[in-house]
C-alpha positions in Angstrom: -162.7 10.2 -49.0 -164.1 7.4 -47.5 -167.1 5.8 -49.0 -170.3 5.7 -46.2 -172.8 3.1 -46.3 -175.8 3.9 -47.2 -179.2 3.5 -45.4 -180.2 0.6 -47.4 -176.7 -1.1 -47.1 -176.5 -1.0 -43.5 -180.0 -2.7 -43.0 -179.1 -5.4 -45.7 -176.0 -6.2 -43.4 -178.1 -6.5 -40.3 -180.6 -9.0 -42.3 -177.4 -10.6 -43.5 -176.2 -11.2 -39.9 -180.0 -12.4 -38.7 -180.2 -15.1 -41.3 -176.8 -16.5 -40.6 -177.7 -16.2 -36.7 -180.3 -18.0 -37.3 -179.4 -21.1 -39.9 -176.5 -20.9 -36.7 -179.1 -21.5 -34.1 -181.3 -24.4 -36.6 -178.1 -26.3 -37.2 -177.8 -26.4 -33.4 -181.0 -27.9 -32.9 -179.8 -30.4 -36.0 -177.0 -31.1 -34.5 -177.6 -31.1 -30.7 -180.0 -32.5 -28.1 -182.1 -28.8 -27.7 -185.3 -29.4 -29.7 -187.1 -29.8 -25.9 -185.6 -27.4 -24.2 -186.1 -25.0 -27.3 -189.9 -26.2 -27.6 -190.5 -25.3 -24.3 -188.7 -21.5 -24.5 -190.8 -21.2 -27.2 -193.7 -22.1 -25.3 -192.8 -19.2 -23.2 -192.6 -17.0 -25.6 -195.7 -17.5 -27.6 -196.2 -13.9 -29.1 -193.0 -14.8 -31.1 -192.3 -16.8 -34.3 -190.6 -19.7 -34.0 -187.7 -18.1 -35.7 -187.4 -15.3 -33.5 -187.3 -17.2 -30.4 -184.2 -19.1 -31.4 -182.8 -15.8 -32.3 -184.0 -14.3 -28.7 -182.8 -17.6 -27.5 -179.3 -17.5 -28.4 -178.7 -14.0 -28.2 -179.9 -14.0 -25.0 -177.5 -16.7 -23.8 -174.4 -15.1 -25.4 -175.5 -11.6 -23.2 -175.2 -13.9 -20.2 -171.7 -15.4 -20.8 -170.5 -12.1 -21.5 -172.1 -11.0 -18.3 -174.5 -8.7 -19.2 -177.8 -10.2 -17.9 -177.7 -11.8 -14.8 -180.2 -15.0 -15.4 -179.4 -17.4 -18.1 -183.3 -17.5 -19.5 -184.9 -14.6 -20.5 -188.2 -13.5 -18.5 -190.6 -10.6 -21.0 -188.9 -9.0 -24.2 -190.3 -6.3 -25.8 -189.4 -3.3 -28.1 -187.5 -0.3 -26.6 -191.1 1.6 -26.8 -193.1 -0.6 -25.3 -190.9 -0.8 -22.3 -191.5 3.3 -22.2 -195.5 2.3 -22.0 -194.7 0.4 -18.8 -192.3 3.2 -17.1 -189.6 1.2 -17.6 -186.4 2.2 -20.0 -183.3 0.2 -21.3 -180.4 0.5 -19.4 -177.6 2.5 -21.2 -175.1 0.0 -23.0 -177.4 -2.6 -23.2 -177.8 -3.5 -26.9 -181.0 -5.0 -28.0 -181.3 -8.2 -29.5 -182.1 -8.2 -33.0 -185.2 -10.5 -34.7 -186.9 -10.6 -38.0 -189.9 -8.1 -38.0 -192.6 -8.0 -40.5 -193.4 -5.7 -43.2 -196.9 -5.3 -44.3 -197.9 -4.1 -47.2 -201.8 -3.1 -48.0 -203.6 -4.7 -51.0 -207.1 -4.1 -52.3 -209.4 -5.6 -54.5 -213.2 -5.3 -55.9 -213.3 -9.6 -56.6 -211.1 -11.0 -53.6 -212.3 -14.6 -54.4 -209.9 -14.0 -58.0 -206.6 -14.0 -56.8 -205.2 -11.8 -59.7 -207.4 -9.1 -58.6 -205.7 -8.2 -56.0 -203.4 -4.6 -55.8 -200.9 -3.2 -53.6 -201.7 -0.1 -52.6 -199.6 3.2 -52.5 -198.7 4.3 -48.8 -201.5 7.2 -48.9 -203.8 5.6 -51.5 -207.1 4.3 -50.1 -209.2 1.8 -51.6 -211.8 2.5 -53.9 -215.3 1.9 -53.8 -216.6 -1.6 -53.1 -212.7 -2.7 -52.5 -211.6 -5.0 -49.8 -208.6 -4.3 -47.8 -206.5 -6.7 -46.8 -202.7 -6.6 -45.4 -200.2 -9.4 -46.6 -196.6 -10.1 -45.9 -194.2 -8.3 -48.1 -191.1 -8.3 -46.8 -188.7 -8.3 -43.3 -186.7 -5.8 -41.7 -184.4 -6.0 -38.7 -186.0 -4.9 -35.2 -185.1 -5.3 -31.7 -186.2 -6.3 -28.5 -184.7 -6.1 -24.8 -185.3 -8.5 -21.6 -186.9 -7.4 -18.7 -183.4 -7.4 -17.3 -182.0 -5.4 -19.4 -184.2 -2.4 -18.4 -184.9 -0.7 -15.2 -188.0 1.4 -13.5 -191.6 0.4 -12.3 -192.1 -2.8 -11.0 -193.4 -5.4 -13.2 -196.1 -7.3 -11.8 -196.3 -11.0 -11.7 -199.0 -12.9 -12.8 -199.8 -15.7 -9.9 -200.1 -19.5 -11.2 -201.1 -22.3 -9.3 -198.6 -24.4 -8.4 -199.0 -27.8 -9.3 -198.3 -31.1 -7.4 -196.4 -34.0 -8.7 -198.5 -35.5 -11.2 -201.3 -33.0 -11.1 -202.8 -31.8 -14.2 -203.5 -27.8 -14.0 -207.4 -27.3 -13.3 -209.4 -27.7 -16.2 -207.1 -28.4 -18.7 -208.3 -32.4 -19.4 -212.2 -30.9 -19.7 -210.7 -28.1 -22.0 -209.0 -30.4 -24.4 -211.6 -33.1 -24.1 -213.8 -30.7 -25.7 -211.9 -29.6 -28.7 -211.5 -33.3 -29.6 -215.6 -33.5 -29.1 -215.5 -30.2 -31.5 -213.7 -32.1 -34.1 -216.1 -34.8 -34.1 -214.2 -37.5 -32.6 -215.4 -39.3 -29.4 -213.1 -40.0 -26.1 -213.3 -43.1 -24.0 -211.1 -44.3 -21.3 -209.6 -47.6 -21.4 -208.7 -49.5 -18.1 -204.9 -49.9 -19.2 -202.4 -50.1 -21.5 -203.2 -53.7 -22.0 -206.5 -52.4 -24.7 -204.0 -50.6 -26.3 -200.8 -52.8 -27.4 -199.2 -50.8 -24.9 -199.5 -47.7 -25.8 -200.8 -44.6 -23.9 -203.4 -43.2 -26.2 -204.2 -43.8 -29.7 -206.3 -42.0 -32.4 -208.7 -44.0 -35.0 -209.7 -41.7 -37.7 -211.7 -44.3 -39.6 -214.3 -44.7 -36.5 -212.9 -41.1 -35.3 -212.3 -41.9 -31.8 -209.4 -41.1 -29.4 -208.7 -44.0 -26.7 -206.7 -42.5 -23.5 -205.5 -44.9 -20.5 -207.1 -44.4 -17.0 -204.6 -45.5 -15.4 -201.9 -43.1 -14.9 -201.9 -40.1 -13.2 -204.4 -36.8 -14.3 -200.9 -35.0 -15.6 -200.1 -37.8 -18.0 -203.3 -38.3 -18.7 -203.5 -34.8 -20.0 -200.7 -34.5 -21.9 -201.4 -37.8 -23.6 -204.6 -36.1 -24.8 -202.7 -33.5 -25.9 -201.1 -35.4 -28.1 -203.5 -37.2 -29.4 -205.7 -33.6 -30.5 -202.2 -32.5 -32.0 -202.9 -35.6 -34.2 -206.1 -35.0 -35.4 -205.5 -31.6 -36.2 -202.2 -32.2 -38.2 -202.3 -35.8 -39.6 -206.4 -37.0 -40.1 -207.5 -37.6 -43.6 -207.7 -33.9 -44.3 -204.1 -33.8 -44.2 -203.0 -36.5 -46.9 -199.5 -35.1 -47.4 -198.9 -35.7 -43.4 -198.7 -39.5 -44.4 -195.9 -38.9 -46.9 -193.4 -38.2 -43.1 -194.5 -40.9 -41.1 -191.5 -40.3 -38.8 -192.3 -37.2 -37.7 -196.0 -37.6 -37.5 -195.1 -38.6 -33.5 -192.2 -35.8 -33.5 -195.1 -33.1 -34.1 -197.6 -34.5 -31.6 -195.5 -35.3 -28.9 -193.9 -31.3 -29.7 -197.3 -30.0 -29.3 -197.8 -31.7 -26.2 -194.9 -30.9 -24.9 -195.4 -27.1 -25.8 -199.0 -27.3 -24.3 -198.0 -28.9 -21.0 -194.9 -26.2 -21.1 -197.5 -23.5 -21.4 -199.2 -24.7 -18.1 -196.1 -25.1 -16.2 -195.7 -28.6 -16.4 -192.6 -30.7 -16.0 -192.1 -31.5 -19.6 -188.8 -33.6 -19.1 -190.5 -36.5 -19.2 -191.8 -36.0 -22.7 -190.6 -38.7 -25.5 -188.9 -36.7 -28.4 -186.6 -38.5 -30.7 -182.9 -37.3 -31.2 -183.3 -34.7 -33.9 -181.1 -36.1 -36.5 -183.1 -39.3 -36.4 -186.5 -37.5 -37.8 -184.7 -34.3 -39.7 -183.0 -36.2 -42.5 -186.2 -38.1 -43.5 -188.0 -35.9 -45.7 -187.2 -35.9 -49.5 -186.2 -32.7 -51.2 -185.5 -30.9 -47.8 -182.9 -30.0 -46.1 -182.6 -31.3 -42.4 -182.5 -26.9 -41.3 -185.3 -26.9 -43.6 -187.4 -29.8 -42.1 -186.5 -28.3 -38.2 -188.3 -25.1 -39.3 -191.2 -26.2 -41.2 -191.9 -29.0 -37.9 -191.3 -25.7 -35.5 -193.8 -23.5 -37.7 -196.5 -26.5 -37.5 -195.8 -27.1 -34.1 -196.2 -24.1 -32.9 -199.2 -22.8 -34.9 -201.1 -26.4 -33.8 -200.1 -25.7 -30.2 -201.7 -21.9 -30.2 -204.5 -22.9 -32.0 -205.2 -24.9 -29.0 -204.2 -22.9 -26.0 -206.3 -19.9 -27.7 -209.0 -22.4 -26.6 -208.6 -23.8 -23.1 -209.6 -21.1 -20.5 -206.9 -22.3 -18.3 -203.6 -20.6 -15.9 -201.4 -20.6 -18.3 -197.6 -19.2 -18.4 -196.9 -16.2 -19.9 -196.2 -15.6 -23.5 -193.5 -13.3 -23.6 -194.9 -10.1 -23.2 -194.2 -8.5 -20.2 -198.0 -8.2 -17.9 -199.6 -5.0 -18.7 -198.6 -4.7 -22.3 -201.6 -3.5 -24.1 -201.1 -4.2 -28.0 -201.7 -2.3 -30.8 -204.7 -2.3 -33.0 -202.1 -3.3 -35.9 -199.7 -6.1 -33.7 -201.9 -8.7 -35.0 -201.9 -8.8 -39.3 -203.7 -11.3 -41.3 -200.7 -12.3 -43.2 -202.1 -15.0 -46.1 -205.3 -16.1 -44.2 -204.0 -16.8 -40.8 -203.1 -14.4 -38.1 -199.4 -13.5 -37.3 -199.1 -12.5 -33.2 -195.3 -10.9 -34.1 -194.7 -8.1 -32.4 -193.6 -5.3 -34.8 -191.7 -2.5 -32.7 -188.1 -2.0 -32.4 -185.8 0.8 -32.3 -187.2 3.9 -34.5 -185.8 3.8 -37.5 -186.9 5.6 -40.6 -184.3 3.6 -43.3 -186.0 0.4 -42.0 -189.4 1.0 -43.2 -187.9 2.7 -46.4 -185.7 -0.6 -47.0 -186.8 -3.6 -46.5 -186.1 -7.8 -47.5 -188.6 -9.6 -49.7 -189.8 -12.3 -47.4 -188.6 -15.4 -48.6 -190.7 -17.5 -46.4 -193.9 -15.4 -46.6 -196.7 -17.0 -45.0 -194.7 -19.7 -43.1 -193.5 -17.4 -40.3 -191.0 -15.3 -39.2 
């Protein structure tokens, strides 16, 4: 008699697979010329992890050589549900394509400033009397999400951007970011050229906590050179010491930021200045070059939201197909920050029952 896999064994396999999909698609990135091009998908797709846009990514461009998606970029992906919600339902045959979805568990405690004193709680258990609630990161299971083209029904609406002119900068995007660097407590001048600043474009002083942009070039490069200057006050000022222990990728991160931020508006990002990955990934001690990829995609990408959550600008969409209305749970405080992963794939009652320990809690999915 044939022995049958069991529940558990079958979703350990499909984690198994993810996690070799994915270290797959970082090597890639190691290996290859793609950290732009991948930066700006995932600027596209902002309501994922980084992780799980390089999953989407090259699953999605494996369905096209095969044939089954017609475009070679994906447009809104979303859980088979959620494309019910819209009137729209996945085309029969069309497999989903697989990404790492959290598990949450609930913890409680009565003194959360003691770290000890916090408990998971039972699924029914509530908390008890003066307890905080609080829902943390405890694990990963496999889910699945399906591209707009990949399912069929009601129209889906398109959300109208403006559409920029060579060298434009998208309305109100310098006066947005201008005033986040003013939030931070850092002043902004204009310089006549490049000349007052040894050549350079823009340049941050964190001692006298002022951030020098060039008038001279056009309001598009203007803007993303602030950018990328804010992306260096919030990752490598003097409140973050250990960013001056990776000097070479100090410029990696801003300029990624940037990059992700002017992708976010629509912006021609091929003119952005990234060095060849290989050159910056091998530079950290103690980590692996797949490791340091990751980590700079998780910082990245968590800099670069913090900012766009700010400007009250057009932007691009993030994935999410227009009209999606989230649930009241799609947005967890996982260890002190908020996690915008979606959670909702195929129905599956083995995959809450059976989950992964999140090796990479807190750091993203």
């Amino acid at each position: 008699m044939a022995h049958q896999r069991s529940d558990a064994d079958v979703t350990e396999a499909k984690l198994d697979r993810l996690h070799a999909q994915l270290a797959g698609a970082v090597a890639d990135l190691v290996t290859g010329d793609d950290w732009k091009r991948a930066l700006a998908f995932a600027a596209r797709f902002r309501s994922r992890s980084f992780n799980n846009t390089l999953l989407i990514w090259m699953q999605h461009a494996a369905a096209f050589e095969q044939g089954r998606v017609s475009e070679p970029t994906p447009t809104y992906v979303a859980g088979f549900r959620q494309w019910l919600t819209l009137g729209r339902s996945v085309d029969r045959g069309q497999p989903g394509y697989m990404i790492l979805a959290p598990v949450l568990g609930r913890f409680a405690s009565s003194t959360p400033q003691i770290a000890e004193s916090w408990r998971r709680l039972a699924p029914r258990e509530t908390p008890g009397r003066g307890e905080v609630l609080q829902s943390r990161l405890v694990g990963v299971r496999p889910a699945y999400v399906w591209d707009a083209s990949q399912t069929s029904g009601a129209p889906i609406p398109e959300v109208p951007l403006p559409h920029l002119l060579e060298g434009e900068a998208p309305v109100g995007m310098w006066d947005g970011l201008a005033a986040l660097v003013r939030e931070r407590g850092y002043s902004l001048r204009l310089v006549d050229s490049s000349r007052d600043l040894g050549g350079a474009n823009g340049m941050t002083d964190y001692l006298t906590r002022m951030v020098t942009i060039r008038g001279d070039i056009d309001p598009a490069a203007r803007a993303k050179t602030l950018a990328h200057e804010l992306a260096h006050v919030d990752l490598h000022g003097p409140d973050h010491p250990e960013s001056s222990l990776h000097r070479g990728i100090t410029e990696v991160e801003a300029e990624s930021v940037a990059l992700m931020i002017g992708a976010a508006h629509g912006l021609d990002t091929a003119g952005y200045t990234i060095p060849y990955v290989s050159s910056w990934a091998t530079t950290v001690d103690g980590k692996t070059p797949a490791e340091v990829v990751q980590a700079t995609g998780d910082r990245v990408r968590s800099a670069a939201l913090a900012i766009l959550a700010h400007l009250h600008t057009p932007q691009v969409g993030s994935g999410d197909p227009p009209g999606l209305t989230r649930e009241p749970h799609a947005n967890p405080t996982v260890r002190g920050r908020a996690s915008a992963e979606i959670d909702d794939g195929r129905p599956s009652t083995s995959d809450k029952r059976h989950v992964r320990r999140a090796a990479t809690a807190g750091r993203g999915l």
